[in-house]
Structure formats: structure tokens, C-alpha cells
DODREN-205624 format. One record per atom (N, C-alpha, C): atom name; residue number from 1; residue in three letters; x, y negated, z. Coordinates in steps of 0.05 Angstrom, whole numbers, plus 5000, padded with zeros to 4 digits. Layout:
% residues N
PT  dofi  vexse  vexmi    xx    yy    zz
PT    CA    NUM    ALA     X     Y     Z
...
END
This chain:
% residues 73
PT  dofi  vexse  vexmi    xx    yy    zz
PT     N      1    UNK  5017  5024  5000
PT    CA      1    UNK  5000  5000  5000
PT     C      1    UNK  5017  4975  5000
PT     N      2    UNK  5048  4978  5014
PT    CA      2    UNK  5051  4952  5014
PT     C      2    UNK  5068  4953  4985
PT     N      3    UNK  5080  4972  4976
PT    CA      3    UNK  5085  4967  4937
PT     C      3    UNK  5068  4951  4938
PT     N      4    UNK  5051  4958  4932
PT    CA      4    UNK  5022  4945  4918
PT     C      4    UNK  5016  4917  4921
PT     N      5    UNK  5014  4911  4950
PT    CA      5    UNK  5013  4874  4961
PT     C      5    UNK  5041  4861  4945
PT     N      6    UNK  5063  4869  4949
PT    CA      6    UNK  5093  4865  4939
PT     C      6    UNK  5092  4860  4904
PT     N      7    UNK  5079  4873  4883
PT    CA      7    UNK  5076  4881  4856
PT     C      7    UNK  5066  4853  4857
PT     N      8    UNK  5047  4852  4867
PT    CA      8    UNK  5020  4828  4865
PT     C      8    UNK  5033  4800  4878
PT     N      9    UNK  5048  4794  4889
PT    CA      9    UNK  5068  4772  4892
PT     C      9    UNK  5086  4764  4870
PT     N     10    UNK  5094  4794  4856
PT    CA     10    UNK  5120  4783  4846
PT     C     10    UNK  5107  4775  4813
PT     N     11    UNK  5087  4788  4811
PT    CA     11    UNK  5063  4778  4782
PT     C     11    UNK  5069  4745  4782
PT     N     12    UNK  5070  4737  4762
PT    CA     12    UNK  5079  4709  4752
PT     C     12    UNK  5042  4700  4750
PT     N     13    UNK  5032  4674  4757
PT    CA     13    UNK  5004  4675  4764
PT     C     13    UNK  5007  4651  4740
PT     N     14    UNK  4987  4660  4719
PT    CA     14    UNK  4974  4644  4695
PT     C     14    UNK  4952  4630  4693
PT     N     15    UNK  4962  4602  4698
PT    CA     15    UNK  4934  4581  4690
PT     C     15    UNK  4923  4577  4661
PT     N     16    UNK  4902  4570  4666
PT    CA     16    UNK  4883  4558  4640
PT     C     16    UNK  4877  4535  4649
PT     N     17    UNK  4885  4514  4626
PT    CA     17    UNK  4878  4493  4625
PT     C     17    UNK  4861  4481  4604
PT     N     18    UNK  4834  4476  4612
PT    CA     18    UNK  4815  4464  4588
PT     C     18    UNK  4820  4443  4585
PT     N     19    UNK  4816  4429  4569
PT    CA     19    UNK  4819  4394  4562
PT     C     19    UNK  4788  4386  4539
PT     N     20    UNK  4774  4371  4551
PT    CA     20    UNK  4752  4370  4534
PT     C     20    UNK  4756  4343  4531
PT     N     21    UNK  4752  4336  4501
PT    CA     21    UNK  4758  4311  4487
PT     C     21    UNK  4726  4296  4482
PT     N     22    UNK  4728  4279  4499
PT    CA     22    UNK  4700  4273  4503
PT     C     22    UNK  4687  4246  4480
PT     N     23    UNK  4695  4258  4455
PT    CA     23    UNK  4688  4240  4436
PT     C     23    UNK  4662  4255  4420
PT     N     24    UNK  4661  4241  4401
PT    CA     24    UNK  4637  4261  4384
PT     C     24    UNK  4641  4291  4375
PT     N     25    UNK  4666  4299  4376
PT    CA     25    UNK  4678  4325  4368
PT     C     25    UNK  4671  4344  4388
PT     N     26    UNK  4679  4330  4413
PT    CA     26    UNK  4669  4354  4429
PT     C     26    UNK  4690  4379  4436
PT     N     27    UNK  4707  4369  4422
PT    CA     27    UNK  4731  4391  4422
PT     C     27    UNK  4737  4394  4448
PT     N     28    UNK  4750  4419  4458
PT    CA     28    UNK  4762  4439  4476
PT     C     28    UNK  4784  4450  4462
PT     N     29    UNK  4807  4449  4477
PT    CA     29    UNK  4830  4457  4483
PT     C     29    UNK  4835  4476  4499
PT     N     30    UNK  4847  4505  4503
PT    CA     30    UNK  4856  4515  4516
PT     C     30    UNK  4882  4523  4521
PT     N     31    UNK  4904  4515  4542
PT    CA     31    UNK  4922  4514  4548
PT     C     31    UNK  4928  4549  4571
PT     N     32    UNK  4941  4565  4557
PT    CA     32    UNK  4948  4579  4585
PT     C     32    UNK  4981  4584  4588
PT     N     33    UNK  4993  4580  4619
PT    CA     33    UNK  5018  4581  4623
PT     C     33    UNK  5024  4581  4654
PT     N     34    UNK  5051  4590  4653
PT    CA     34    UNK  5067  4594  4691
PT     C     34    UNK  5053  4572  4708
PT     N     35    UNK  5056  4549  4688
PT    CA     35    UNK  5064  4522  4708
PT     C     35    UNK  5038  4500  4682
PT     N     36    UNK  5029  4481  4698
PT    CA     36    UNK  5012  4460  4686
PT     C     36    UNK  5029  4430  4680
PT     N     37    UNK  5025  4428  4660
PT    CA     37    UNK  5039  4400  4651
PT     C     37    UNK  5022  4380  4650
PT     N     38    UNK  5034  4366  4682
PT    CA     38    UNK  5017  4349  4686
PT     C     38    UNK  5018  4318  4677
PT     N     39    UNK  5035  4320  4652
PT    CA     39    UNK  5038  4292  4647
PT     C     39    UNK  5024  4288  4621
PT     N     40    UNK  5017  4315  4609
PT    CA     40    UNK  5001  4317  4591
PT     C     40    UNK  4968  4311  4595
PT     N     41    UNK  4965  4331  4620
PT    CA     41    UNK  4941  4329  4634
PT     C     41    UNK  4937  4309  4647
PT     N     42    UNK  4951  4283  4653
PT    CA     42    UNK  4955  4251  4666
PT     C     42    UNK  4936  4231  4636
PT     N     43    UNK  4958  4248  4623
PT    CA     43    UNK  4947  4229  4593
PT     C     43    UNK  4932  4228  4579
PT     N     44    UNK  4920  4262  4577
PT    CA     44    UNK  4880  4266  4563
PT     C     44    UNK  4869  4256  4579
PT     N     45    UNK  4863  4252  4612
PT    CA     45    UNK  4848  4235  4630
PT     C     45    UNK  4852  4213  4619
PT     N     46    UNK  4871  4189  4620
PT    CA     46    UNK  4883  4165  4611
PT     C     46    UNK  4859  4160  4583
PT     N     47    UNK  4859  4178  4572
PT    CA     47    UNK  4840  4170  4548
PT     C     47    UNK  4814  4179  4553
PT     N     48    UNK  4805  4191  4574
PT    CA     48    UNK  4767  4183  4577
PT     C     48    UNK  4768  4217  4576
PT     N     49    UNK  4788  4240  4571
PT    CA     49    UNK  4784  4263  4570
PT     C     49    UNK  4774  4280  4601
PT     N     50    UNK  4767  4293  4591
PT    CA     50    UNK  4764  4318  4615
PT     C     50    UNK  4773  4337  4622
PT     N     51    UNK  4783  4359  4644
PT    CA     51    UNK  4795  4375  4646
PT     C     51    UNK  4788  4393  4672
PT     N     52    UNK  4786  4420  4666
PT    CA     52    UNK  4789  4442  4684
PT     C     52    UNK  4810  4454  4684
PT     N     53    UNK  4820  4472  4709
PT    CA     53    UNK  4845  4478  4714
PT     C     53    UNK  4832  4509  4725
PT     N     54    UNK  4849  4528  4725
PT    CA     54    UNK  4837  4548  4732
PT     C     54    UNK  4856  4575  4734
PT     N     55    UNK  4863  4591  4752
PT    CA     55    UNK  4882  4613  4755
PT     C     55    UNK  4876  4630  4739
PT     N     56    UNK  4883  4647  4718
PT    CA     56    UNK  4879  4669  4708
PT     C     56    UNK  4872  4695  4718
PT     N     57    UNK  4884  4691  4739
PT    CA     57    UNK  4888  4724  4761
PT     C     57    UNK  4856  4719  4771
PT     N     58    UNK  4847  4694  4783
PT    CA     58    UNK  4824  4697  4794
PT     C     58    UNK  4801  4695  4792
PT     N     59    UNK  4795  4700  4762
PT    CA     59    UNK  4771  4715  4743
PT     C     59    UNK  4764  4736  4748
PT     N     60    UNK  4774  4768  4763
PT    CA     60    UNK  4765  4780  4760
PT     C     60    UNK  4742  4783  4773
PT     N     61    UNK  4713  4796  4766
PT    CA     61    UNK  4693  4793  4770
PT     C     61    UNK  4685  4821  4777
PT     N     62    UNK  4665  4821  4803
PT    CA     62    UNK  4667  4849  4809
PT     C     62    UNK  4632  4854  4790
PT     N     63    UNK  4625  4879  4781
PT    CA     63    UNK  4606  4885  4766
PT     C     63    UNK  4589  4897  4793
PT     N     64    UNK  4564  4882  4800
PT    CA     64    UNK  4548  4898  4810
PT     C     64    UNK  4539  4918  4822
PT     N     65    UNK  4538  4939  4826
PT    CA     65    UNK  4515  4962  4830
PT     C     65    UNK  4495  4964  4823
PT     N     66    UNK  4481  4978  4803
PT    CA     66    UNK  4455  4977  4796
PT     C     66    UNK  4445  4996  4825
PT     N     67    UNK  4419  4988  4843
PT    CA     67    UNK  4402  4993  4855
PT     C     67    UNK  4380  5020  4840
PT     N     68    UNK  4385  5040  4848
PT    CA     68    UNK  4364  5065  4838
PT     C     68    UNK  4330  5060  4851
PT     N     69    UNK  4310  5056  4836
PT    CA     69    UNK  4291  5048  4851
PT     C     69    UNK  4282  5078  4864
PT     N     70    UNK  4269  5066  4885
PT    CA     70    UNK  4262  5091  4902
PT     C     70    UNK  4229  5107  4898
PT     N     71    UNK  4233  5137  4894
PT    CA     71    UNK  4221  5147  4889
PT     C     71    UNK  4208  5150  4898
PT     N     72    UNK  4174  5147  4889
PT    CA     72    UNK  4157  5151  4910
PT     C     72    UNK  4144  5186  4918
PT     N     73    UNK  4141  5200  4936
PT    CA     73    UNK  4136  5226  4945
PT     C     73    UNK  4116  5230  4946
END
């Protein structure tokens, strides 16, 4: 188990960076990398842009359980 905690430290953790260009285009950018460049991301704000920031690793999404309905006797 502690491999395991140890593996998961030494994983290099990958951001996503959106940039939405808030003109008539509407465009989105997606940036993913180690480290965020924030002088880039200083400067799409600077012009009226938008931006989400977001870890890659911490998307994963647990799926549910479907619930078996209960039978009536």
C-alpha cells in the first residue's frame, strides 16, 4: 500500500487550462501541462478573456451503482 501512496506522489500532476475568448467567436483554448503559465494567463484576462484552471488527476469520476429495485413477494 505504501508503493502505491509513493507511485501517486511521484506522478507529475497535469493541468488544464481553458481560456475563453469572450468575443463573438466564442473560442476556447485548451492548454494542458506540469506547470501554468501565468503570464500568459495574466494577459488573456488583461484583454476581457476568461479562464478555468483545473488538475487533470482530479477528474476522475466515480460511476454510480445502479440500485436493483426490490422485488415484490
Amino acid at each position: 500500500m505504501l508503493e502505491v501512496a509513493e507511485s501517486k506522489l511521484l506522478k507529475p500532476r497535469v493541468f488544464q487550462v481553458l481560456l475563453l475568448h469572450n468575443d463573438s467567436s466564442q473560442e476556447v483554448e485548451l492548454q494542458e501541462s506540469e506547470e501554468v503559465d501565468f503570464l500568459r494567463l495574466w494577459n488573456h484576462l488583461e484583454r476581457g478573456g476568461s479562464a478555468f484552471i483545473t488538475s487533470k488527476n482530479s477528474q476522475k469520476l466515480r460511476i454510480p451503482k445502479q440500485k436493483r429495485p426490490k422485488s415484490k413477494k
